[in-house]
N, C-alpha and C positions, 0 to 999 in steps of 0.2 A: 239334248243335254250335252252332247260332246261340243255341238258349235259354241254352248255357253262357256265350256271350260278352255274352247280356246278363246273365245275374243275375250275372256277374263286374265287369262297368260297373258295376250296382249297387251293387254291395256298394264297389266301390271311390269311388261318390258317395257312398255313408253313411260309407265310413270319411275320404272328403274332409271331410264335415260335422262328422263328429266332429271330427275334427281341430281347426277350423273353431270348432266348437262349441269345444274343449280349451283353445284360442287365447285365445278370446275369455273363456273360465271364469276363464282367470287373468292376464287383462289388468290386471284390477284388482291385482292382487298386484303386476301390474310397475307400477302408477301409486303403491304407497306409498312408495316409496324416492324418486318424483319430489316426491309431494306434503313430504316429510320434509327435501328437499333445499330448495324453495320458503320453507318456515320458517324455517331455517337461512339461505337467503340476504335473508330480511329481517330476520333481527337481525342480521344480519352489514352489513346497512345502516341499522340503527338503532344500532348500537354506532357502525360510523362517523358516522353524523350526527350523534353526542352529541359525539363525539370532536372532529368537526369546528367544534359549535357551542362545547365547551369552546373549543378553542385561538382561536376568534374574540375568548370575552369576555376568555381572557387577553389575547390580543392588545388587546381596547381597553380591556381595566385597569390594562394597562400603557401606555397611551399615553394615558389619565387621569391617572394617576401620574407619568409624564412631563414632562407640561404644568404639573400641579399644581407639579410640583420644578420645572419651565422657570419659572412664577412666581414663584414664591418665590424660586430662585435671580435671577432677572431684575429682582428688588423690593429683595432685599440691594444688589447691586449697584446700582442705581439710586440707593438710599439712600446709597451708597459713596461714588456722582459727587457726587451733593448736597452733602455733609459736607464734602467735599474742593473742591468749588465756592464752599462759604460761607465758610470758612478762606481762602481765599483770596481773595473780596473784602474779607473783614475788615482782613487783614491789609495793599491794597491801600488799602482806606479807613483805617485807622493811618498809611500812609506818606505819604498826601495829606496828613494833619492835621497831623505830624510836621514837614513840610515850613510848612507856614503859622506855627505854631507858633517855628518856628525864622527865618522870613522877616521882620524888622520894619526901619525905621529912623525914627530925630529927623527926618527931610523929611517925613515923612508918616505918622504915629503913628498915626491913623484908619483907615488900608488894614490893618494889623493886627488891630485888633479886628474889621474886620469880616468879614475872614476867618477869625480862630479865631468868633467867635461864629453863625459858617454852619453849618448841617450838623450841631448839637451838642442833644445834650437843653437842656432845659429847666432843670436844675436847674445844669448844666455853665456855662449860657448868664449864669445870672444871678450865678456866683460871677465870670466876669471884667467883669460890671457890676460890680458891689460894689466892684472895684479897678481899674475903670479911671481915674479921674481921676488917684490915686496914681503908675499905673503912665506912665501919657502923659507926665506931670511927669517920671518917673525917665528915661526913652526922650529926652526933647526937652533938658531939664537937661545929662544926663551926653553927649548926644550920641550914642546909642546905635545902632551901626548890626549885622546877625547874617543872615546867613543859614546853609541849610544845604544837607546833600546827606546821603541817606537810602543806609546802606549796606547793610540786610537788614532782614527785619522777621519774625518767628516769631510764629503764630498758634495758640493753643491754647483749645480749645471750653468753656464754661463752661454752668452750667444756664440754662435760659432764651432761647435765641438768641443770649447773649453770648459773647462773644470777648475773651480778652486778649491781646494783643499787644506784645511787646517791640521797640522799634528801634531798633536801632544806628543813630547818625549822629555824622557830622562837622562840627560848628557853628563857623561864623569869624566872630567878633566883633573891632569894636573901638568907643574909645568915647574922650572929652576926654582923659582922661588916657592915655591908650592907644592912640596912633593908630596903631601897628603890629599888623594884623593877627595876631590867636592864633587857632591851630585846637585845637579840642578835639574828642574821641568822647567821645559821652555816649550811655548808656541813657535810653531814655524808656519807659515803660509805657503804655499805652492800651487804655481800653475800649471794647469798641465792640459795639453793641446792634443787633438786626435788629426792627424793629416793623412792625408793618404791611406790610412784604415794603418797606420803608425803612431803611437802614443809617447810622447815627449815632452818633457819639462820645460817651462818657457820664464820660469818665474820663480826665484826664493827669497823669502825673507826671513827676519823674525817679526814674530805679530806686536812686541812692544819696541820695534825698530823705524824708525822713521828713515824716509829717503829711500833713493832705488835701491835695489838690493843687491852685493855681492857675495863674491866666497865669504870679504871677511867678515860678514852676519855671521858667520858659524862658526871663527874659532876667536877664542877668548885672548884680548888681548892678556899680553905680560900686568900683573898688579904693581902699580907703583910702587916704588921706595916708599917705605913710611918717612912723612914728613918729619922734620928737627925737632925735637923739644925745643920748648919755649923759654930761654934763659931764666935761671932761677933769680927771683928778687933781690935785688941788694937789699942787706941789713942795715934796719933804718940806723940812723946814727942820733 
């Protein structure tokens, strides 16, 4: 009975081994499903890593694009302020000159010219030399006194840095024959030039003035002698 109970251990280590052995024969069969699932989980992180570096370069191609349009938009605009900056000193330097212009009298004929001939081109500068002795004689003669007061002025952009400018104002002259004060509104036209990042006057007229324009656009000639009465009828006979 004891040799039964061992060749029975026996047999039941060999059939542990096998076992054992059975296990281990198809261990390998149970690693393909792991090794299958390993591959699988690394494209499934290279699909995401692509995924991820995709949505990165959108994100900064869109935030290149962005910037790109933030400059562009931010450079319109810029140019926008500018435009509307220069129009506006234009139009600011119009109403300075407008005012000079319009400022003279017979006490002192000289303070005039030397303030329109400030500030003005060159070619501007030498047409009210050309008439100044003229004009000082008509100012000093007639008695001429005018100032003014500048009631709007409209700036509209020309090629080259220029500007023309329209000003309304109200001019009060009087003069010898005239010593009661008249107010007029008159249009005035003015050029005006930006050189050099320097703004100056290139051009005046009046707006119902025909021809090129000079100082004496701006002061009011002397009023004529009122003409003779018309000899009275003879009585018929």
């Amino acid at each position: 009975m004891g040799e039964n109970a061992t060749v029975e251990a026996a047999v039941d280590d060999t059939a542990a081994v096998d076992e054992g052995t059975g296990e281990a024969a198809t261990a390998p069969a149970a690693d393909a499903p792991e090794d299958g699932g390993a591959a699988a989980w690394y494209r499934d992180r290279r699909v995401r890593a692509a995924a991820v570096l995709i949505a990165a370069l959108a994100i900064t191609a869109g935030a290149v694009f962005g910037f790109i349009k933030y400059r562009s938009v931010a450079g319109e605009l810029a140019a926008l302020q500018q435009a509307q900056t220069d129009r506006d000193t234009a139009a600011q330097v119009a109403r300075d000159y407008a005012l000079k212009s319009l400022t003279y009298s017979y006490d002192d004929p000289d303070a005039f010219f030397r303030a329109v001939e400030d500030g003005v081109s060159a070619d501007l500068k030498d047409k009210y030399i050309a008439v100044t002795d003229v004009l000082k004689q008509l100012i000093v003669d007639g008695q001429l006194t005018s100032t003014g007061e500048v009631l709007a002025a409209e700036a509209t952009a020309q090629p080259g840095d220029s500007y023309h400018v329209v000003v309304s104002a109200a001019q009060t002259t009087r003069n010898l024959q005239r010593p009661t004060p008249r107010v007029s509104v008159i249009l005035l036209q003015i050029n005006v030039t930006k050189a050099g990042g320097n703004w100056q006057v290139s051009d005046i007229r009046r707006a119902n003035a025909g021809g090129q324009a000079t100082g004496g656009d701006q002061l009011p000639a002397p009023e004529p002698e009122p003409a003779p009465a018309p000899p009275a009828p003879k009585p018929k006979r």
